[in-house]
TIMI-2910 file (N, C-alpha, C, CB; in pm, 1 decimal, decimal comma, always signed):
<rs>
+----------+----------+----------+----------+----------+----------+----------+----------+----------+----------+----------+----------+------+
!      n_x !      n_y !      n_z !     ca_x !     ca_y !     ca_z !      c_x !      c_y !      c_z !     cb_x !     cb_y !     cb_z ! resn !
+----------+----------+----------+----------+----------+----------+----------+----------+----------+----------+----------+----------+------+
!  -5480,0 ! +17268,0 !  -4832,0 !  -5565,5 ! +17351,5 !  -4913,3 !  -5542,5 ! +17498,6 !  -4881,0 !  -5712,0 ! +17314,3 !  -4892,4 !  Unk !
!  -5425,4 ! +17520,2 !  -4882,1 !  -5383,0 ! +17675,8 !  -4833,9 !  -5450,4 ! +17783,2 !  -4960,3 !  -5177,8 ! +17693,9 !  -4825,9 !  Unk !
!  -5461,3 ! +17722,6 !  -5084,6 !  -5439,3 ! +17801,1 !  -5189,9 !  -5592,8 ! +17859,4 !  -5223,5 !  -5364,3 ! +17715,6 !  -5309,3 !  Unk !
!  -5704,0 ! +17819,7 !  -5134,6 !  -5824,4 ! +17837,2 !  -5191,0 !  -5927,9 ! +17932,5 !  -5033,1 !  -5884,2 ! +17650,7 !  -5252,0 !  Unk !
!  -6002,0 ! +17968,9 !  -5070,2 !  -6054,1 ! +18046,4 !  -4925,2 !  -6147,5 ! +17934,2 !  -4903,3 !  -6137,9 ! +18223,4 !  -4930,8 !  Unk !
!  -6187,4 ! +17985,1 !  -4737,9 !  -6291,9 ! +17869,6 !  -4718,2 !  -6461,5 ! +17908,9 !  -4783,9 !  -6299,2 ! +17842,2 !  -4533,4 !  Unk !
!  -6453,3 ! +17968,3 !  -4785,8 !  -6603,1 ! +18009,8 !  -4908,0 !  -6601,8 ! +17886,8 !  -5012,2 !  -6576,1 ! +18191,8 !  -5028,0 !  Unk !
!  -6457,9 ! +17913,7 !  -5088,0 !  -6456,8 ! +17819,6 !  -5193,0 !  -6430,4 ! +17663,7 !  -5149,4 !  -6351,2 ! +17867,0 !  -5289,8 !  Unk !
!  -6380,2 ! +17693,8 !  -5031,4 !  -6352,2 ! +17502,1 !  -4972,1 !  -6533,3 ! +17440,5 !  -4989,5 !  -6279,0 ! +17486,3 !  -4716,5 !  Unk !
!  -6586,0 ! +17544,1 !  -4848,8 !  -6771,8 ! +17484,0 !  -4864,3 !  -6820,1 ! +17543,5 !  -4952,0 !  -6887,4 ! +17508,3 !  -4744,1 !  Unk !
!  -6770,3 ! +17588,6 !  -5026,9 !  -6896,8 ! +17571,3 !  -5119,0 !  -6882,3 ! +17482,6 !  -5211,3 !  -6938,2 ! +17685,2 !  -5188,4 !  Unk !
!  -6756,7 ! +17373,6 !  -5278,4 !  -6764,7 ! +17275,7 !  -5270,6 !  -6789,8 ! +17155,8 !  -5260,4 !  -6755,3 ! +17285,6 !  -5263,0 !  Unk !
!  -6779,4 ! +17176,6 !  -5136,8 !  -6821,6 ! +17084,4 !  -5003,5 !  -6952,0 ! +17090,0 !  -5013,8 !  -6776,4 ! +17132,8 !  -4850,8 !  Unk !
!  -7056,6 ! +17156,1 !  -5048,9 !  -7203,7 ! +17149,1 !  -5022,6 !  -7254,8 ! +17065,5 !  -5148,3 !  -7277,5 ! +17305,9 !  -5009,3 !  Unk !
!  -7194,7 ! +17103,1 !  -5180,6 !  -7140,7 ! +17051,4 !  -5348,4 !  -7131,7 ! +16852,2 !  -5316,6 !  -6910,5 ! +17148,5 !  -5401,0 !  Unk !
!  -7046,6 ! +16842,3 !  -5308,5 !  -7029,3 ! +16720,1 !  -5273,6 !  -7099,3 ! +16672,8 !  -5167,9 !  -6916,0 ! +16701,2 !  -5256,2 !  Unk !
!  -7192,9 ! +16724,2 !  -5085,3 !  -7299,3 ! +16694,7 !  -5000,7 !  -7408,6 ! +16670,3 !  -5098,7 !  -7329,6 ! +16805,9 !  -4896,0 !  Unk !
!  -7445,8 ! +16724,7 !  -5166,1 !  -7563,7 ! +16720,5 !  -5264,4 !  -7559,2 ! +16567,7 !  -5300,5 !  -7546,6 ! +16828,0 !  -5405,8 !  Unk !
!  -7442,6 ! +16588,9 !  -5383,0 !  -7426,1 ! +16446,6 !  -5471,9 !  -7415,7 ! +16289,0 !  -5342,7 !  -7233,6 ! +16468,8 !  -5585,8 !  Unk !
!  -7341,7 ! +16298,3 !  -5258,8 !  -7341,5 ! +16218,1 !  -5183,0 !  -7501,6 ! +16144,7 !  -5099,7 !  -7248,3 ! +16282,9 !  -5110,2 !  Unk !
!  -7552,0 ! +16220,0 !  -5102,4 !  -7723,4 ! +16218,6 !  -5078,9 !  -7832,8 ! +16187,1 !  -5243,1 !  -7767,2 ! +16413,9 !  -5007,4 !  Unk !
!  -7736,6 ! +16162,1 !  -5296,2 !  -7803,6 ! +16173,8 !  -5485,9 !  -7893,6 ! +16281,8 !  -5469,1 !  -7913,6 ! +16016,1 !  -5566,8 !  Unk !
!  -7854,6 ! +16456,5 !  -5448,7 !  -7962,0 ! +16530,9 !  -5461,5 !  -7892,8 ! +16659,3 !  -5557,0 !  -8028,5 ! +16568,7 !  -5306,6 !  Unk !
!  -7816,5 ! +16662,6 !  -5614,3 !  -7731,2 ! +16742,4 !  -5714,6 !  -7782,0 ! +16799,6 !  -5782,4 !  -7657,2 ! +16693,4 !  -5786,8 !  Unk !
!  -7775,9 ! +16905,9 !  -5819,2 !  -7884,6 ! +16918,3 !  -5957,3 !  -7845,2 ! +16877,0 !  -6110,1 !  -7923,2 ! +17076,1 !  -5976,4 !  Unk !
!  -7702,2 ! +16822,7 !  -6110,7 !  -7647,2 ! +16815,9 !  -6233,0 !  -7729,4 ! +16669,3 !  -6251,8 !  -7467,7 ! +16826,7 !  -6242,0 !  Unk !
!  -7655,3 ! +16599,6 !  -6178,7 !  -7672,0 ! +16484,1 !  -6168,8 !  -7726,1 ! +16357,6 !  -6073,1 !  -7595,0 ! +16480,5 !  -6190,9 !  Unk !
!  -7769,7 ! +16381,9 !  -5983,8 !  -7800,0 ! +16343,9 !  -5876,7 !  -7669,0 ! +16313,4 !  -5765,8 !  -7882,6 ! +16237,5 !  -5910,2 !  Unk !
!  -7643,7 ! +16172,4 !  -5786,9 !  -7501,0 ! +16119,8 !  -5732,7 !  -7352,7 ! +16183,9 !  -5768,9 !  -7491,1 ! +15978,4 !  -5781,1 !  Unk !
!  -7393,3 ! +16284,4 !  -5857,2 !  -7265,2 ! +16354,1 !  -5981,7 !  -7270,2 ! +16492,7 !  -5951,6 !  -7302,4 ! +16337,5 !  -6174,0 !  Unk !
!  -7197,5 ! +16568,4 !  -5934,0 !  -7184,9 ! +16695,8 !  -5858,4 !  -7034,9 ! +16771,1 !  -6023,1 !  -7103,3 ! +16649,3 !  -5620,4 !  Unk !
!  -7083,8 ! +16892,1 !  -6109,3 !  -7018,0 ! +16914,6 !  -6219,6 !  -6956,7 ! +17047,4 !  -6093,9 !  -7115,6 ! +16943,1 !  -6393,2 !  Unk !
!  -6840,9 ! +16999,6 !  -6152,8 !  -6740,5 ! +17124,4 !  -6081,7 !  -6678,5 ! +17235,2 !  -6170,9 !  -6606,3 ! +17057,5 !  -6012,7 !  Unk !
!  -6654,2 ! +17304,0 !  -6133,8 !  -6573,7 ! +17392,6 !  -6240,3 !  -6463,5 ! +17492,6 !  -6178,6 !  -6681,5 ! +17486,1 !  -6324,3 !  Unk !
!  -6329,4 ! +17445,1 !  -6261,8 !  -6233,9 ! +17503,9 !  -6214,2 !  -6232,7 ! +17647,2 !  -6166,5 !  -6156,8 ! +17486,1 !  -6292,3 !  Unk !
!  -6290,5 ! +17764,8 !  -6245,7 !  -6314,3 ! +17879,8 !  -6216,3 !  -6337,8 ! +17875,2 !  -6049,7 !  -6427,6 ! +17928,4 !  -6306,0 !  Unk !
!  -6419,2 ! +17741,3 !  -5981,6 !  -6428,2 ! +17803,4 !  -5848,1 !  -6326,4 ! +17796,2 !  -5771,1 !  -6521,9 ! +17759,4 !  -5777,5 !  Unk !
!  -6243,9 ! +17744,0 !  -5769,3 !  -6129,3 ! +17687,7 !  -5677,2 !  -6011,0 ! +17786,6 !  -5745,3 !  -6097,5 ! +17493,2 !  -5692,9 !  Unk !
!  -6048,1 ! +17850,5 !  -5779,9 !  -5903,2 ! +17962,2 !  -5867,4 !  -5940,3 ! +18097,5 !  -5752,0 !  -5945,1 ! +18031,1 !  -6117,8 !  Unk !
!  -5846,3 ! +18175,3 !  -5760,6 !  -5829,5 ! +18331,5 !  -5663,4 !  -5851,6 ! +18461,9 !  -5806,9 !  -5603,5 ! +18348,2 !  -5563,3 !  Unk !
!  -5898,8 ! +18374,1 !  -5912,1 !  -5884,5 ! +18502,3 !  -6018,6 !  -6005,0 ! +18496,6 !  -6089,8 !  -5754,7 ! +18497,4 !  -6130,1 !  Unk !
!  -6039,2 ! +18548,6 !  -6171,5 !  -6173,4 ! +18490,1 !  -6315,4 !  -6079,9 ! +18456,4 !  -6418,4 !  -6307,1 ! +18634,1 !  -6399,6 !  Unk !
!  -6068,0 ! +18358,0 !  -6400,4 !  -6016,3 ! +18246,1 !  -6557,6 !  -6013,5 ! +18346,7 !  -6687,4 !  -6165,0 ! +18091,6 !  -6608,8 !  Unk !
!  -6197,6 ! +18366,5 !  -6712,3 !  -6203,1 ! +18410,4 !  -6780,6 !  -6193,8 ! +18561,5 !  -6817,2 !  -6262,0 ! +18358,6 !  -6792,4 !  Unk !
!  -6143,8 ! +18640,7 !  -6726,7 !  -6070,7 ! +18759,8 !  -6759,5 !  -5917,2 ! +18775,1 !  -6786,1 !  -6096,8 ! +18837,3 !  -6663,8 !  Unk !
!  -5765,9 ! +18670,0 !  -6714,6 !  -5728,9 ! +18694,3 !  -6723,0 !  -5646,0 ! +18572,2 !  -6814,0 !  -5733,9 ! +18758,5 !  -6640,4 !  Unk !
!  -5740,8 ! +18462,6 !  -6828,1 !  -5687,0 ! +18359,2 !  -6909,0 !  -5632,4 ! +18206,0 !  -6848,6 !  -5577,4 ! +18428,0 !  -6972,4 !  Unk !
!  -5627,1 ! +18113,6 !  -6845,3 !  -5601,7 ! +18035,6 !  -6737,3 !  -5446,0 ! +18016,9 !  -6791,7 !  -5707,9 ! +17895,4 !  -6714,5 !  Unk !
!  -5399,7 ! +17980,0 !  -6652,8 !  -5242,9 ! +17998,6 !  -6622,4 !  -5205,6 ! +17828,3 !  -6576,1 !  -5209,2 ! +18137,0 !  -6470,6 !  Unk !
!  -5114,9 ! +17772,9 !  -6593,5 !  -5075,8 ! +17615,2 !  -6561,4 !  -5071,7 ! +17672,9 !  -6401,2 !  -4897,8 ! +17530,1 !  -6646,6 !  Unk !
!  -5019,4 ! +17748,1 !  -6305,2 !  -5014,2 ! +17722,3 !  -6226,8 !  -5111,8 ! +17772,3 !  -6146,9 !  -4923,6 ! +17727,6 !  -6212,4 !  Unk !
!  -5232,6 ! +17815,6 !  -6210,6 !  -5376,6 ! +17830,5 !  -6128,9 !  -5402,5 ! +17662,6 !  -6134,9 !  -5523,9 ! +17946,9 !  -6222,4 !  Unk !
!  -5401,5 ! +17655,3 !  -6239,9 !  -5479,2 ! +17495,3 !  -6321,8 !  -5445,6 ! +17394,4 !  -6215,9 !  -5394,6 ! +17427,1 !  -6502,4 !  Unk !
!  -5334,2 ! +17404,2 !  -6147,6 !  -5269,1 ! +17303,0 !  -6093,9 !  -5344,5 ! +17322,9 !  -5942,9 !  -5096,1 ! +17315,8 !  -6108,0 !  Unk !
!  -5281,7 ! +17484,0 !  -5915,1 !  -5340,9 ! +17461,1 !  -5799,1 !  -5498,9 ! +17440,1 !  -5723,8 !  -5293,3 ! +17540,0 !  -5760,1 !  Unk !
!  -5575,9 ! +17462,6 !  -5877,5 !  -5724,4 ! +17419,3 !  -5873,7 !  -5774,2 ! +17269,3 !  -5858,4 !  -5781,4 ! +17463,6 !  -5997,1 !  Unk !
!  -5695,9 ! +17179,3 !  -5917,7 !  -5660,8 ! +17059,6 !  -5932,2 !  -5619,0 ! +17001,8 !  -5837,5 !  -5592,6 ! +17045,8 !  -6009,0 !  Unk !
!  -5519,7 ! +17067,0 !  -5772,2 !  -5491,5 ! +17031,4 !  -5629,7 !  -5566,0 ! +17032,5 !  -5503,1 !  -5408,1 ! +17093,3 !  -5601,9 !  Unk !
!  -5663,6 ! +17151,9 !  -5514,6 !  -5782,5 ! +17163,3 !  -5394,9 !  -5859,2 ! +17090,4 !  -5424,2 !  -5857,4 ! +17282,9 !  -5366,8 !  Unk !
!  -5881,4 ! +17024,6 !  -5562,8 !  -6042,1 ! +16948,8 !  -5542,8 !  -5975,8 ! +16837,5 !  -5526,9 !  -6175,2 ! +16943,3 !  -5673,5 !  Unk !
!  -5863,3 ! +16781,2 !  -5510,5 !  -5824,4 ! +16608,3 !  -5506,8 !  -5836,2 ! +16668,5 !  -5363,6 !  -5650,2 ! +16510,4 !  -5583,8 !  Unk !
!  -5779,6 ! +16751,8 !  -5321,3 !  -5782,8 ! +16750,1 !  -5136,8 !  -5892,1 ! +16716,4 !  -5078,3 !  -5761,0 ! +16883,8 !  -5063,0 !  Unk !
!  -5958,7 ! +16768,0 !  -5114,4 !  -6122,0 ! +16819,4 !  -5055,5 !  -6196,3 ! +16683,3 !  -5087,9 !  -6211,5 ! +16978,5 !  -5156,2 !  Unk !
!  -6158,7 ! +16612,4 !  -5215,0 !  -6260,7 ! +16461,7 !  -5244,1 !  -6249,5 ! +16420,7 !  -5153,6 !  -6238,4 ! +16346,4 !  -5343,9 !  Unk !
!  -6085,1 ! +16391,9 !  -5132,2 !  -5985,3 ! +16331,1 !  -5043,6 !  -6058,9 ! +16288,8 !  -4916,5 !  -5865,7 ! +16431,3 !  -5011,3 !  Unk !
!  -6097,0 ! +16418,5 !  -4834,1 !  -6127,8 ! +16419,7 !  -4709,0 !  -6260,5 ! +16397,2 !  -4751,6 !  -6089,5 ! +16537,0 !  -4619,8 !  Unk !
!  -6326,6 ! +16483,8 !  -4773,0 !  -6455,4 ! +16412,3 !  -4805,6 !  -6477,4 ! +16253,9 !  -4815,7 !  -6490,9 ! +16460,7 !  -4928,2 !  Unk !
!  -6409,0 ! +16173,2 !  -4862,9 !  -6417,8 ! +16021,8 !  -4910,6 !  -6348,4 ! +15967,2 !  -4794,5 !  -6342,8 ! +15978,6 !  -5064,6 !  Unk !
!  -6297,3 ! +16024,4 !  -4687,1 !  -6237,3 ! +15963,9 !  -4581,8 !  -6340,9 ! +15954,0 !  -4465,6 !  -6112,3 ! +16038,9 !  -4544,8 !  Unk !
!  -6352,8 ! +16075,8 !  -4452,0 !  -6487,2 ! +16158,3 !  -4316,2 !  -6646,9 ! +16097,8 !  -4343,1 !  -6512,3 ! +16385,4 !  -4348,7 !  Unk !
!  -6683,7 ! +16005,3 !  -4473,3 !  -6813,6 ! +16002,1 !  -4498,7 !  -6801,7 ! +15866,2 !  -4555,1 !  -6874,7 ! +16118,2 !  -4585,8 !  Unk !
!  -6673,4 ! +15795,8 !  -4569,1 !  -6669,1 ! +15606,3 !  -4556,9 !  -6703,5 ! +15627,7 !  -4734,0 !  -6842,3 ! +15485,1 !  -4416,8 !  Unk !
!  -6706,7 ! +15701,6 !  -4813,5 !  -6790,3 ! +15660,2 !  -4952,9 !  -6670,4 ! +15687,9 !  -5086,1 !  -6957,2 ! +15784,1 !  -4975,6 !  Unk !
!  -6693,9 ! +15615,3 !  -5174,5 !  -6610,0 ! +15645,4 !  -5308,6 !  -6631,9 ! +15734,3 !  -5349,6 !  -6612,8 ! +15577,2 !  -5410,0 !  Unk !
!  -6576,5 ! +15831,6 !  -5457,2 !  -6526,1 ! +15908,7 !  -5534,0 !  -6445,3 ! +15884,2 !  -5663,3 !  -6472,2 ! +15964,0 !  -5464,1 !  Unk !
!  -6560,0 ! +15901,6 !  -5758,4 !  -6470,9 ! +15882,4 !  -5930,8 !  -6477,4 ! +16048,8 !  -5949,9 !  -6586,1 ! +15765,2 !  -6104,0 !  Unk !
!  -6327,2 ! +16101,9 !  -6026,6 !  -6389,2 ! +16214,5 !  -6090,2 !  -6330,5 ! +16215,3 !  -6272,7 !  -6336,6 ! +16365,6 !  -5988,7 !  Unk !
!  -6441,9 ! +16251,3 !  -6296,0 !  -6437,6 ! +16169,4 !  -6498,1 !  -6424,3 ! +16014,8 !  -6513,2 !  -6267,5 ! +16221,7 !  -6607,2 !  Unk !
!  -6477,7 ! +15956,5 !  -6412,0 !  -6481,6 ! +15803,4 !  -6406,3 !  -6312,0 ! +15754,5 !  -6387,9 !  -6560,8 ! +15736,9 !  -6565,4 !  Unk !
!  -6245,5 ! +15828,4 !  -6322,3 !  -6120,7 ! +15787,4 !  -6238,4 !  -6102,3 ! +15815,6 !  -6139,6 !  -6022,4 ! +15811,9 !  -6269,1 !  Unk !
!  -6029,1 ! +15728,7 !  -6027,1 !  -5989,2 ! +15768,0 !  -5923,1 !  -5918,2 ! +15855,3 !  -5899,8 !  -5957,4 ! +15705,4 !  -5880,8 !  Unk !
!  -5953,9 ! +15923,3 !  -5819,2 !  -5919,5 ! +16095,5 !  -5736,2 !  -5730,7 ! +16092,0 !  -5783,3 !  -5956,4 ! +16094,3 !  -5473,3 !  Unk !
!  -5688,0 ! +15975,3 !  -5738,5 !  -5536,7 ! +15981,6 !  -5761,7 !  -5481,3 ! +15999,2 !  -5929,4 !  -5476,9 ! +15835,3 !  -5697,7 !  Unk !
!  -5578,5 ! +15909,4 !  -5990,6 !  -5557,5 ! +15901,6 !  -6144,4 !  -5600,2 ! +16021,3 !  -6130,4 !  -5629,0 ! +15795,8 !  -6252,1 !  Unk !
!  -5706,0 ! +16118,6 !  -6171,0 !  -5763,2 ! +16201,7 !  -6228,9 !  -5628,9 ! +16314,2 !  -6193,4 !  -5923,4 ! +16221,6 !  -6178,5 !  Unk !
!  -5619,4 ! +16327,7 !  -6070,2 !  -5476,6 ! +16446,7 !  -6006,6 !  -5351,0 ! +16433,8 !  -6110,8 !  -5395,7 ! +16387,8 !  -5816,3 !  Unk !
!  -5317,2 ! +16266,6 !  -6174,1 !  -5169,4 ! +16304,0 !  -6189,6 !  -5218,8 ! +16285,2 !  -6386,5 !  -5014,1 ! +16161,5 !  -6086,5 !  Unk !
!  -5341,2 ! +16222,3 !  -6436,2 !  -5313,7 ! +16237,7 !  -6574,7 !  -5448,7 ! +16295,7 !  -6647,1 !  -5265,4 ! +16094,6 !  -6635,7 !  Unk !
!  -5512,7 ! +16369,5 !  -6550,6 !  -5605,4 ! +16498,6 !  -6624,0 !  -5543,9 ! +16681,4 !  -6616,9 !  -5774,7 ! +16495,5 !  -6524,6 !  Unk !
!  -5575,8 ! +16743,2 !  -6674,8 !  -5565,0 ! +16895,2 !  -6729,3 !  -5712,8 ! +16959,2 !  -6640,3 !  -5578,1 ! +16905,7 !  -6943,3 !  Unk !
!  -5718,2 ! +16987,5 !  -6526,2 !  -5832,0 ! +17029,1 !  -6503,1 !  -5858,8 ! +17205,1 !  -6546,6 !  -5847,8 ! +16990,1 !  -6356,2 !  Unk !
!  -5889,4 ! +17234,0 !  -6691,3 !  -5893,4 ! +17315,5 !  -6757,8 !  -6015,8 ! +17383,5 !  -6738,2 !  -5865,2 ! +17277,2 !  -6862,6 !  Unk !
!  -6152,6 ! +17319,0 !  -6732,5 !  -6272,4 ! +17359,9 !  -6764,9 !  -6384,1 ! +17346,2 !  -6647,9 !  -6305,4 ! +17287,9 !  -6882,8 !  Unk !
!  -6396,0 ! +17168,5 !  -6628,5 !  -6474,4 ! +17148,3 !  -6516,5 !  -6479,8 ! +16967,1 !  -6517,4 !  -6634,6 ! +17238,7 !  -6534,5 !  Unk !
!  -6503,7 ! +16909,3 !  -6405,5 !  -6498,8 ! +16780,2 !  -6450,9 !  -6628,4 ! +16724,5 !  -6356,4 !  -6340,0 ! +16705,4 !  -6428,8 !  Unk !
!  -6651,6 ! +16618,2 !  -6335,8 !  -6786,7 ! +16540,7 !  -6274,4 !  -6775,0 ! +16457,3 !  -6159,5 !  -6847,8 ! +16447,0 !  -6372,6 !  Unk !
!  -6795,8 ! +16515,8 !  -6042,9 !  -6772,8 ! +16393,8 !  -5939,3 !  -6867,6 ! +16335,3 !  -5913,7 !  -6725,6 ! +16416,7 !  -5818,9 !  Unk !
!  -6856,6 ! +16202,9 !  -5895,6 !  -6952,7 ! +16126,4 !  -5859,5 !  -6915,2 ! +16064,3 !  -5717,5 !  -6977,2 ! +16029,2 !  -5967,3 !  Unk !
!  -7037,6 ! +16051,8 !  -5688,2 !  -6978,7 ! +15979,3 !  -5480,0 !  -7112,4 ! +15863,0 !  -5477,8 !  -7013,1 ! +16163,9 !  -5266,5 !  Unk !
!  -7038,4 ! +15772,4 !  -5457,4 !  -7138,5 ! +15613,4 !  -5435,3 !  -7111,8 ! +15582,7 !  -5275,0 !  -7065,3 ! +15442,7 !  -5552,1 !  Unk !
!  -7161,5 ! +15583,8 !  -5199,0 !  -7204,9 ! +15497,9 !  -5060,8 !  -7181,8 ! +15404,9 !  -5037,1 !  -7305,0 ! +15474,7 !  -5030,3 !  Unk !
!  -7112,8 ! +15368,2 !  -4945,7 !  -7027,6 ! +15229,6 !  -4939,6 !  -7193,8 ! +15167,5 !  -4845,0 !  -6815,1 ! +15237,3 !  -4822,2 !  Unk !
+----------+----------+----------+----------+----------+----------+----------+----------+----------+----------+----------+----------+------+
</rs>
């Protein structure tokens, strides 16, 4: 996760604490992410670029990643697995993680 600061790693991460506890505000168990945070730019000033997109895409599969390792629990994000979602979603906008408790 070289590509993101740690501000944006935890804050995240608190992120996915919420939901893991079902206390989220989106959703309880469902934590709505949005690419804008995991980017080094404002999207929406300078336009989104494939290789922000990617590398935004790339920090949040990291971060589920460990998260779902360090805390024993699943992870869907858009109702696919972290691996599916990385190689055949566009993380353009924002997508929905959900974390269930083993």
């Amino acid at each position: 996760m070289n590509n993101i600061s740690m501000n944006q790693a935890l804050d995240v991460w608190g992120d996915l604490w919420q939901a893991y506890y079902g206390k989220h505000h989106y959703g309880g168990d469902t934590a709505e992410i949005y690419a804008y945070r995991l980017m080094s730019y404002l999207p929406s000033l300078e336009g989104l670029n494939p290789v922000a997109i990617t590398r935004a895409q790339n920090a949040l599969y990291q971060l589920v990643d460990k998260f779902a390792t360090e805390n024993d629990c699943e992870i869907t994000i858009d109702n696919l697995s972290p691996r599916d979602w990385v190689e055949q979603t566009i993380f353009d906008h924002r997508c929905h993680v959900k974390i269930v408790n083993k």
